[in-house]
N, C-alpha and C positions, 0 to 999 in steps of 0.2 A: 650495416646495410639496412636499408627503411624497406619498406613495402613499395613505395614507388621506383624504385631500383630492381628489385626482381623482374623475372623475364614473365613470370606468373599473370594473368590479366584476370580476375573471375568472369562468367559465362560466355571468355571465349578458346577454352582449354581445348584442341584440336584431340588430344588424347582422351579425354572425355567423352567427346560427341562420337569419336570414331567408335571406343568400346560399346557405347551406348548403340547405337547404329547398327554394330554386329550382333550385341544381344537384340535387338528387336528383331533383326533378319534367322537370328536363332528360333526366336519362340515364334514367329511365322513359321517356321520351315519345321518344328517342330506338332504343331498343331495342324499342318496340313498333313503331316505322315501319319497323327493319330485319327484325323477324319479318313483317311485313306485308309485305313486300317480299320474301319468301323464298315467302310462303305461296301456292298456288293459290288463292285464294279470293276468289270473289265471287258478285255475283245480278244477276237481268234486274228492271230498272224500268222497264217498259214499255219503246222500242228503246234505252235506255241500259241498258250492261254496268258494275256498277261493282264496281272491284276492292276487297278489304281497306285499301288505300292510299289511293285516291281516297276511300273511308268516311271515313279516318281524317285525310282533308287536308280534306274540303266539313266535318267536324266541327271542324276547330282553325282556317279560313281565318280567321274571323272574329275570333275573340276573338284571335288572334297578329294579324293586319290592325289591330285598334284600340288593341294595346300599340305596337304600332311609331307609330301616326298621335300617339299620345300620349308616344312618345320615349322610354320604357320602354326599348328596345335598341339607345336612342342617340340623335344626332340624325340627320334622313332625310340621307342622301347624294342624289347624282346617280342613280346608279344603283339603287336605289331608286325613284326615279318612272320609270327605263326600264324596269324592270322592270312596272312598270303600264302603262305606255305599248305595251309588248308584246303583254299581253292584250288593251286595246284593239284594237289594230292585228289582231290574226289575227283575233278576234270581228267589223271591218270587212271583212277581208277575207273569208272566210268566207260571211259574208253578200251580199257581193256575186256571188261567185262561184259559190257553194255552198250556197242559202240552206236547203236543204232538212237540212241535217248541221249548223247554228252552234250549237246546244243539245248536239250529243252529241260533236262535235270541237271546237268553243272550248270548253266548259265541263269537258271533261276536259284538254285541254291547260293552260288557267290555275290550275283548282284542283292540276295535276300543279307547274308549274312557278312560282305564285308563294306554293301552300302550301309548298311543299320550297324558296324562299327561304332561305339560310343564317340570313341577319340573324334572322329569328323562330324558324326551328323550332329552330336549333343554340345559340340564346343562351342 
């Protein structure tokens, strides 16, 4: 088989451009969550405080949430559904406890800690 036979073309490798394309949409979306994390900034939504961070984690939980459920960033591990198991767990607790705070301490907690997941936000 020659080189002109292969299905290979150089600089128009779709698998190339595509990974390329995610990694730049990575270190974009990485670098704005470390400005976000530098920056003072936030606003009052009624008694929720939410910072530039949590904006920018309740805007990407979802669609990072349905690539990982879809295996997009692999397949799920262990820790992975502990990690949802966690949010659970504090939103019960929380509730039980504390029921008056479970919208503005669980929900800033899980959107802090399962948006900022490595698996989604850093793949």
């Amino acid at each position: 088989m020659s080189l002109a036979e292969t299905s290979y073309v150089r600089g128009n490798d779709t698998a190339t451009s595509d990974s390329t394309a995610k990694t730049q949409m990575s270190t974009y979306l990485v670098a704005l969550f470390l400005t976000l994390v530098v920056l003072p900034v936030g606003l009052h939504v009624g008694p929720l405080y939410l910072t530039g961070v949590r904006i920018f984690l309740i805007t990407l939980i979802v669609p990072l949430s349905i690539n990982l459920l879809r295996g997009r960033y692999g397949s799920l591990l262990l820790t992975d559904i502990f990690f949802a198991l966690y949010f659970v767990w504090i939103i019960i607790a929380l509730w039980v406890n504390n029921p008056d705070k479970v919208v503005q301490n669980g929900g800033s907690t899980g959107v802090e800690f399962l948006g900022g997941h490595p698996k989604t936000l850093f793949h």
